[in-house]
C-alpha positions, 0 to 999 in steps of 0.5 A, a space after each residue: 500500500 505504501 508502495 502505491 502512495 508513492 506511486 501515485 506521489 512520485 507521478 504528481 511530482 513529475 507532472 507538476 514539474 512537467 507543467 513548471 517546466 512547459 510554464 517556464 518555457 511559455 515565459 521564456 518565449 514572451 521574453 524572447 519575442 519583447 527583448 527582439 521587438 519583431 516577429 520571428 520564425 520557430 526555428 530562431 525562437 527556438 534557438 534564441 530560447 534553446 529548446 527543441 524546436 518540437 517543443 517550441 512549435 506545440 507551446 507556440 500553436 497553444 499560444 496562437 490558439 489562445 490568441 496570446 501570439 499571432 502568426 505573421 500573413 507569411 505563416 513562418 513568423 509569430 509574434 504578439 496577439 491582440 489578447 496581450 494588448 487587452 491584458 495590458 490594456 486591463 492593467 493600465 485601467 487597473 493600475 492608478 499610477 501608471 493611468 494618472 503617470 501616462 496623462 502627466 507624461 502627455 501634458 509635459 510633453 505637450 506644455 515643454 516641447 520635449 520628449 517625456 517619459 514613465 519609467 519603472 524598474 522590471 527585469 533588472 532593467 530601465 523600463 518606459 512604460 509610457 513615452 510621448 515625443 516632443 515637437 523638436 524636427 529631429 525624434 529622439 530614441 524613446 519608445 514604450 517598453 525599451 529596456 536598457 541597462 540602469 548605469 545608461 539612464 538617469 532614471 536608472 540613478 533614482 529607480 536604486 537609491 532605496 538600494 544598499 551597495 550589495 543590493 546594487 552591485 546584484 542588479 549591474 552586470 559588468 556589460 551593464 557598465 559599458 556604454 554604447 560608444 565602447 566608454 566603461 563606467 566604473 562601478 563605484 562612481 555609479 554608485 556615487 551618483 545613485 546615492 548623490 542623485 538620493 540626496 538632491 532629489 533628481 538627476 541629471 546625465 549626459 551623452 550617455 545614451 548618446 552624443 546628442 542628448 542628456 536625461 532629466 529625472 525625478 522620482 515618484 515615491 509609493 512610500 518614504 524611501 520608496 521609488 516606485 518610477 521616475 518622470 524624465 525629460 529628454 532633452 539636446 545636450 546643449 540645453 542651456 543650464 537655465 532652461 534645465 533648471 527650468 525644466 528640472 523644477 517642473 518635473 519635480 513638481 509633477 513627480 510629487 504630484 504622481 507620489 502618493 507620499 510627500 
């Protein structure tokens, strides 16, 4: 009788594990296709993902069947479906900071001329949940759902300055640190700048990203300490020192704003 209970234990365990592993591998392929920003073929996701290429055809017609991935007019290529924009749709609708953050991002683009932005940390990475373009000719870089390394952004500077030096040395790879002009930042002065950039209240870089352009931004705090996401501006890196100040002070103020702490 025993025998049989450990049977029967022995078989729930492999199909749980059965069912965490196909579950993994669901979330393996959504973060593949978000990090490629493009619809792509079954063998490259199945690569790109290192699984059998059987394997990832079966969990991809599931998921075309329950209308999380489409596949391209070609048939060869997959990518997001429609359910995934509802789904997000539902959690902008549900989510009060990130509904009231995409209207203040809209105005101060609008009010500023500039190309603004949300930002939140996920994955380890700077993220833009929301970004609207500015009025300049020229269009900077800045989409929604960009990831980028933290040492590249301003934001990435207040997203960790509720973090100890251990917590932050965790979360930046040493290829976080090197910059896309080959320039390496050092570790330590990275860490100066987040616990710089907690005492003032904002922060300011520029040329990082870019040649052409410096970042503006300040936090939004969902507890005393807490950053839950930052405002930012993005502006020439020529702006005069006195229009920054300008603009510094209005994304504070619509920061403060979003914070449901002072």
């Amino acid at each position: 009788m025993q025998d049989g209970n450990a049977s029967a234990v022995s078989a729930g365990e492999k199909i749980s594990g059965s069912r965490e592993k196909g579950l993994n591998r669901v979330l393996e392929i959504l973060e593949f296709l978000h990090t490629t920003q493009r619809a792509i073929g079954i063998g490259d996701l199945a690569k790109g993902v290192n699984a059998p290429r059987s394997t990832t055809y079966t969990l991809v017609r599931s998921l075309v069947d329950a209308g999380l991935l489409e596949m391209e007019s070609d048939g060869n290529r997959v990518y997001f479906g429609k359910k995934l924009y509802l789904y997000g749709m539902d959690y902008v609708r549900g989510n009060d900071l990130l509904r009231r953050g995409r209207q203040e991002v809209d105005n101060l683009s609008r009010e500023t001329g500039e190309t603004s932005e949300l930002c939140m940390l996920q994955s380890g990475r700077y993220t833009i949940v929301h970004a609207s373009p500015g009025t300049r000719p020229f269009r900077i870089s800045s989409a929604t759902g960009l990831q980028i390394p933290l040492p590249w952004t301003a934001s990435g500077r207040l997203l960790l300055a509720g973090l100890e030096k251990a917590e932050i040395e965790d979360m930046v790879s040493d290829d976080d640190l090197v910059l896309p002009d080959g320039r390496k930042l050092r570790l330590d002065d990275f860490v100066a700048d987040i616990a710089k950039a907690r005492i003032t209240g904002y922060c300011v870089t520029s040329g990082l990203v870019d040649a052409y352009t410096k970042c503006l931004a300040a936090p939004v705090f969902s507890a005393p300490g807490k950053v839950e996401a930052t405002m930012c501006l993005v502006v020439p890196i020529d702006t005069s020192e006195e229009r920054t100040g300008e603009l510094i002070g209005l994304l504070r103020n619509r920061a403060a704003k979003l914070s449901t702490v002072a």
